[in-house]
C-alpha positions as CSV (number, residue, x, y, z in Angstrom):
1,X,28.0,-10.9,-15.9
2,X,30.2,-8.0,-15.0
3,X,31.6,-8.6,-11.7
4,X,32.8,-5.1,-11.6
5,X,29.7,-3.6,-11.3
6,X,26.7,-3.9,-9.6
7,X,23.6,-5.8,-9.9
8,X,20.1,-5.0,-10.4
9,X,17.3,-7.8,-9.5
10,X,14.1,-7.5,-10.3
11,X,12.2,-9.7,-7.7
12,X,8.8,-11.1,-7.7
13,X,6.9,-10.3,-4.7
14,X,3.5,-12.0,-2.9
15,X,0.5,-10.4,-4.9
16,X,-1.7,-11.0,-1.6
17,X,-0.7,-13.7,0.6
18,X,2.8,-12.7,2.2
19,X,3.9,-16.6,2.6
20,X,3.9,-16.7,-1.4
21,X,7.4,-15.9,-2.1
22,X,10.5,-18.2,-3.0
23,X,13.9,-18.9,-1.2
24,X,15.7,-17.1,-3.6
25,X,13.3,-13.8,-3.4
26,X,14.1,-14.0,0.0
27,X,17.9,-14.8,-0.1
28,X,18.6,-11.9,-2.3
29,X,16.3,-9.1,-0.3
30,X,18.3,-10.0,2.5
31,X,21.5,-9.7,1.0
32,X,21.2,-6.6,-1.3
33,X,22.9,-3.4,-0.4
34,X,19.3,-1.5,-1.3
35,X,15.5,-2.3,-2.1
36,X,13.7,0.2,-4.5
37,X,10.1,-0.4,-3.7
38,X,6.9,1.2,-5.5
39,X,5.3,1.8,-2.2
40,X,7.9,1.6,0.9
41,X,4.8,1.2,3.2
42,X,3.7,-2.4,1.6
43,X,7.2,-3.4,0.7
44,X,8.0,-3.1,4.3
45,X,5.3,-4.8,5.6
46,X,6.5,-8.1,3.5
47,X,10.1,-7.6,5.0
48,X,8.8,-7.3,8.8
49,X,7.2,-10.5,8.6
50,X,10.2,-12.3,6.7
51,X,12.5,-10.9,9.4
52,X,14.6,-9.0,6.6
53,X,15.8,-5.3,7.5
54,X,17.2,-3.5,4.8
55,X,17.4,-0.1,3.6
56,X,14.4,1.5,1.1
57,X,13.9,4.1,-1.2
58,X,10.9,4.5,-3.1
59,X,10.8,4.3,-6.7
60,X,7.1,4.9,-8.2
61,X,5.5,6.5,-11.5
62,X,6.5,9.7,-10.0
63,X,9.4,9.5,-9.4
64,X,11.4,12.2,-11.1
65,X,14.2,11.1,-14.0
66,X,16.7,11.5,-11.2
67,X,15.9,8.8,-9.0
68,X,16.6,6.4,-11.9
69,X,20.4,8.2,-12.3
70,X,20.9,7.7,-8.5
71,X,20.1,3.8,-8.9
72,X,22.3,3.6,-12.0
73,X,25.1,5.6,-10.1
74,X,24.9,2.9,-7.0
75,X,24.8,0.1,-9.7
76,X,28.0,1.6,-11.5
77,X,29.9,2.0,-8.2
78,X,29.3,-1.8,-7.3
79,X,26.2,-2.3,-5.3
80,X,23.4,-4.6,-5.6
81,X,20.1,-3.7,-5.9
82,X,16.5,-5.3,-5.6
83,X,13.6,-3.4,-7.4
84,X,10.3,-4.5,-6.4
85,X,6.9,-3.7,-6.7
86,X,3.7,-3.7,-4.8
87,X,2.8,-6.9,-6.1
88,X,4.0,-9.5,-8.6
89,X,6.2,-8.8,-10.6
90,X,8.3,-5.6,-11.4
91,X,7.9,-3.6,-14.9
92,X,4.0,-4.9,-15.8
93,X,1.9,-1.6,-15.3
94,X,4.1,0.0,-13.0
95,X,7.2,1.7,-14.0
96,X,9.9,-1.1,-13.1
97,X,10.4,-1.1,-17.3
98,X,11.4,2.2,-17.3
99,X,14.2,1.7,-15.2
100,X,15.3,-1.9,-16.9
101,X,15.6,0.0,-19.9
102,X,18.0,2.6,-18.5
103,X,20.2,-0.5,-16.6
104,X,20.1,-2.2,-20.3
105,X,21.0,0.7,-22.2
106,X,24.1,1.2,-19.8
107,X,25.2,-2.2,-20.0
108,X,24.7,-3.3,-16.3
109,X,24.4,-6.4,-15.1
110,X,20.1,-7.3,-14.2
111,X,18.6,-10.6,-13.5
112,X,14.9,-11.7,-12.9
113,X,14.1,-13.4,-9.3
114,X,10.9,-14.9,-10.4
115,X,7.8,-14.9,-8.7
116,X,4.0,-14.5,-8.4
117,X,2.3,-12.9,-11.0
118,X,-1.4,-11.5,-10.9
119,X,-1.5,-12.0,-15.2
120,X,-1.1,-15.5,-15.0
121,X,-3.0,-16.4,-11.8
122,X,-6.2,-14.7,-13.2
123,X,-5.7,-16.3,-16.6
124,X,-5.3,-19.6,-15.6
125,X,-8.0,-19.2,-12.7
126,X,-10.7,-17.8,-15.5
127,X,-10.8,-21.2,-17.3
128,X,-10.3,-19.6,-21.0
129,X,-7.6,-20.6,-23.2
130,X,-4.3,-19.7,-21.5
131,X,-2.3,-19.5,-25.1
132,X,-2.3,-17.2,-26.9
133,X,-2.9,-14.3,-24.7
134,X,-2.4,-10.7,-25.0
135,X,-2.0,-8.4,-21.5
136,X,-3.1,-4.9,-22.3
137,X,-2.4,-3.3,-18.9
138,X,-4.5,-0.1,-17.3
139,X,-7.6,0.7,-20.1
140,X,-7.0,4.3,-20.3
141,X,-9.3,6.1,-17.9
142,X,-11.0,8.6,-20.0
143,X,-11.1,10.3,-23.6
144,X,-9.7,9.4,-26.5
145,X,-7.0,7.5,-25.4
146,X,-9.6,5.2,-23.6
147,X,-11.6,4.9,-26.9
148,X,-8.5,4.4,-29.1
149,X,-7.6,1.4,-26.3
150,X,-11.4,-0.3,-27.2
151,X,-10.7,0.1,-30.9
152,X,-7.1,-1.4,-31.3
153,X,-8.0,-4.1,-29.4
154,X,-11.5,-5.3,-29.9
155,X,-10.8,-8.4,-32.6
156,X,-7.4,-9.6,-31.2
157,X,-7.9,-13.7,-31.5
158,X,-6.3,-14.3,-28.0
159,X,-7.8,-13.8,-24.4
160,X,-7.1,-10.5,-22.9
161,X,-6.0,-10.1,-19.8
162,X,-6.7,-6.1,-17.8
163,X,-5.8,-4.5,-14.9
164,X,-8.6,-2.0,-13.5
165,X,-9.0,-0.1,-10.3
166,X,-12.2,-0.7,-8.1
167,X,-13.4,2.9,-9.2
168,X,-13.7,2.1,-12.5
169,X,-14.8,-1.4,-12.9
170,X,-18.3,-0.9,-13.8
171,X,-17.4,1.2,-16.3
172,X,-14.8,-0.5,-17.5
173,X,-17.0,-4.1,-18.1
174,X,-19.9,-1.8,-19.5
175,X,-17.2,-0.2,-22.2
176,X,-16.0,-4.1,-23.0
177,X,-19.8,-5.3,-23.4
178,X,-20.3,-2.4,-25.5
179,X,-17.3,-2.4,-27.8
180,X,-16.2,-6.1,-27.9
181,X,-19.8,-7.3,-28.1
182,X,-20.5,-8.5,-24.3
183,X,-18.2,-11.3,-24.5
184,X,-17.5,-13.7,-21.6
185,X,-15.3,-12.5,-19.3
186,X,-13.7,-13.6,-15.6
187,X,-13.9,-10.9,-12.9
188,X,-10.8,-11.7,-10.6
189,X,-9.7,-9.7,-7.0
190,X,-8.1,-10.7,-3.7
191,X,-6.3,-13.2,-5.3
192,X,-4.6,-15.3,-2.9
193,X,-6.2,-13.3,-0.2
194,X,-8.9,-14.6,2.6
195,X,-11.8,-12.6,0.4
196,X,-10.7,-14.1,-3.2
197,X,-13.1,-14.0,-5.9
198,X,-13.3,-14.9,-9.2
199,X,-17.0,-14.1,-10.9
200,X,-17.8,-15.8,-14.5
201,X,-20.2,-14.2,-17.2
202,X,-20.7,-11.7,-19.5
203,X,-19.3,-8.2,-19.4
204,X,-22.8,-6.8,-18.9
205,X,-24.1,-9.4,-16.1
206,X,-21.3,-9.0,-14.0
207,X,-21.3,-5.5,-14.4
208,X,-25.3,-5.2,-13.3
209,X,-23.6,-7.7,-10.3
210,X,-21.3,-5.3,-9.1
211,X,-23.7,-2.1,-9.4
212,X,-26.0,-4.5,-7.4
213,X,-23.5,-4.5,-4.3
214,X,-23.9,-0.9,-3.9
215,X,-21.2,0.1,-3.2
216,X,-17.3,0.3,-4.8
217,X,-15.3,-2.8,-4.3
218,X,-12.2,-3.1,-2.8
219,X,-8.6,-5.2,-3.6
220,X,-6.2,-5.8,-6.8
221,X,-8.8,-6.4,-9.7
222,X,-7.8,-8.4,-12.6
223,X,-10.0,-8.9,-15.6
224,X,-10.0,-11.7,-18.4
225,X,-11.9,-11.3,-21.4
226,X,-12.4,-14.4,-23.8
227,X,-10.9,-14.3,-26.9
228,X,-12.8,-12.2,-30.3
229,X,-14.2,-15.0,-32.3
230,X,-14.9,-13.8,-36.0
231,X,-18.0,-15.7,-36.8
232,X,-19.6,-16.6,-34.0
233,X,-23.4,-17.1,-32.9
234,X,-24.8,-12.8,-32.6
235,X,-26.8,-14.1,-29.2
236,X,-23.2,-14.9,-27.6
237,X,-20.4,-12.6,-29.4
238,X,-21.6,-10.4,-32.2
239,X,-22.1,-6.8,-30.9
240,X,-24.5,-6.1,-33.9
241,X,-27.8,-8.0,-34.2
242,X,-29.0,-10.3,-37.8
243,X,-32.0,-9.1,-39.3
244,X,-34.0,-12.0,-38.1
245,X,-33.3,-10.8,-34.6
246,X,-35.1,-7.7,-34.9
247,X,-38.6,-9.0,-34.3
248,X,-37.9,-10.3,-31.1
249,X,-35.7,-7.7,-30.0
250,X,-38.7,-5.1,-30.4
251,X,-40.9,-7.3,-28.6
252,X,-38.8,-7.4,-25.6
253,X,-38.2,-3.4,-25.8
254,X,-42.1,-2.9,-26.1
255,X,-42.2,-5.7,-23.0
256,X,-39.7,-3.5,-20.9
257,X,-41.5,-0.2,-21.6
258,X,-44.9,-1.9,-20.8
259,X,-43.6,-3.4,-17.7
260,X,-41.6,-0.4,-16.4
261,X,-42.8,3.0,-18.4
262,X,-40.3,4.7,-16.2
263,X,-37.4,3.0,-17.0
264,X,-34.9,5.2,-18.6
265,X,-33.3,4.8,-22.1
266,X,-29.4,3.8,-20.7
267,X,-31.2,1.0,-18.1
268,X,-33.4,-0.2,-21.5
269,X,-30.1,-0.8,-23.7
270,X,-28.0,-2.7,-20.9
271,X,-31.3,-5.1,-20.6
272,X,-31.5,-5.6,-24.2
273,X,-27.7,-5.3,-24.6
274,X,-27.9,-8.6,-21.7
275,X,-30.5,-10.3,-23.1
276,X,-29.8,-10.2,-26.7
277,X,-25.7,-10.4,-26.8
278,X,-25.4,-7.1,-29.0
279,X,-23.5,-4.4,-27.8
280,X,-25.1,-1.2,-25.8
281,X,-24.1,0.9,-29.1
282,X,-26.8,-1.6,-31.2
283,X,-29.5,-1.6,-28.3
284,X,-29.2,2.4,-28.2
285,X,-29.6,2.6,-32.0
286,X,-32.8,-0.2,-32.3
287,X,-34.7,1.8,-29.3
288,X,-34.1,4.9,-31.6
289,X,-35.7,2.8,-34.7
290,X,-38.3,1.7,-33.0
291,X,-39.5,5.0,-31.4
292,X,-39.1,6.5,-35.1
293,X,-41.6,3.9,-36.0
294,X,-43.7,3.6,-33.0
295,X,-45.2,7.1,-31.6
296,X,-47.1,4.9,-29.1
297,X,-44.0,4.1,-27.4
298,X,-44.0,6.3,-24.1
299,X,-41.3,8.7,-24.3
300,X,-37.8,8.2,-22.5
């Protein structure tokens, strides 16, 4: 290390619970001529109740190019630096990496304070295999960037780990059942916090759960999704249903639509989708078949 110049530490930081943070997070925030923080508010929050005053500046995924030139310029003329995030650790999902790269690329001295990470919390509290694993980030909120995400990553044999806002969740564990063939998953928020929750099943059922609630729900939400399994049982992982399956697949629509003539076509797929273990995209397209068979089938 380059005694010369400065130092950039990347420092892990509580993901909920503000007593989870090490010695040596706290030694260095307290020592370092500057804290670059995704959100100032939060990160002065955690240095309030540690008893650590230092100055802040705010460095987020908005932050023009210029910020990153003004912390390489402090670096170069000898200070030392903390980047944090809002929680865990810096550079997963937020845009800590971006500025790495630019202390790398100039040579500068950077070392990791490690701490609490949201990834590994929620894979080890999920119960799926913890190796391998792939983390895949934000799913892409819309268009085709969103359906390109679903595509690349639908048969990676490793459990995949997501970040998702509250907004989108539903959504989100509707897109998994549908693309990745409702497989298990683990439904993670609040970790570490008074409220924490961690919600087992399939991508559909937990999704129906949350629509349930009523109403949007709230905290850091971390998703698991069991590994692809090439092979495996259609009633558990395949998102397209065998030929024996049909027969009692069409009983069950012609059950629903007996039961509950108004039900509409999107609540009829997610029922068989949940029942049967296909995908939405398979329930949608057996419902069409059917109808072309069945004209007695009251219309959707």
């Amino acid at each position: 290390m380059n005694d010369q110049k400065g130092t950039l530490f990347i420092v892990g930081t509580p993901i909920g619970n503000l007593k989870d943070i090490t010695l040596r997070a706290l030694e260095v925030l307290s020592s370092v001529d500057l804290i670059a923080a995704e959100d100032t508010r939060r990160t002065r929050k955690l240095l309030s109740y540690h008893n650590i005053h230092k100055p802040l500046i705010s460095y987020h995924e908005h932050s023009p190019t210029e910020r990153d030139e003004e912390i390489i310029s402090r670096l170069k003329q000898g200070q030392r630096i903390a980047l944090v995030t809002d929680a865990g650790m810096p550079g997963f999902s937020d845009p800590g990496f971006r500025l790495i790269r630019r202390v790398i690329e100039e040579a500068l001295n950077i070392t990791v304070i490690p701490g609490p990470s949201a990834i590994l919390s929620a894979l080890l509290i999920s119960g799926f295999p913890p190796t391998p694993f792939a983390f895949l980030g934000f799913p892409p909120p819309r268009g085709s960037s969103r359906k390109h995400f679903f595509d690349r990553y639908r048969e990676i044999p490793m459990t995949r780990v997501l970040f998702e806002s509250p907004v989108r969740l539903i959504k989100t564990l509707e897109d998994i059942a549908d693309q990745w063939g409702n497989p298990q998953v683990c439904v993670v928020r609040e970790m570490t916090k008074v409220f924490e929750e961690a919600l087992r099943g399939s991508a559909l059922d937990l999704a129906r759960i949350f629509r349930e609630r009523g109403e949007t729900v709230k905290g850091e939400i971390t998703i698991v999704v069991e590994e692809h399994r090439c092979g495996a049982p259609a009633t558990t992982f395949s998102s397209t249903p065998h030929s024996d399956d049909f027969s009692s697949i069409d009983s069950a629509i012609r059950k629903l639509l007996k039961e509950n003539p108004a039900i509409s076509t999107k609540e009829l797929a997610q029922e068989i989708a949940r029942q049967f273990g296909i995908s939405r995209r398979s329930a949608y397209k057996r419902i069409a078949e059917l109808r072309e068979k069945d004209h007695s089938l009251p219309a959707l």
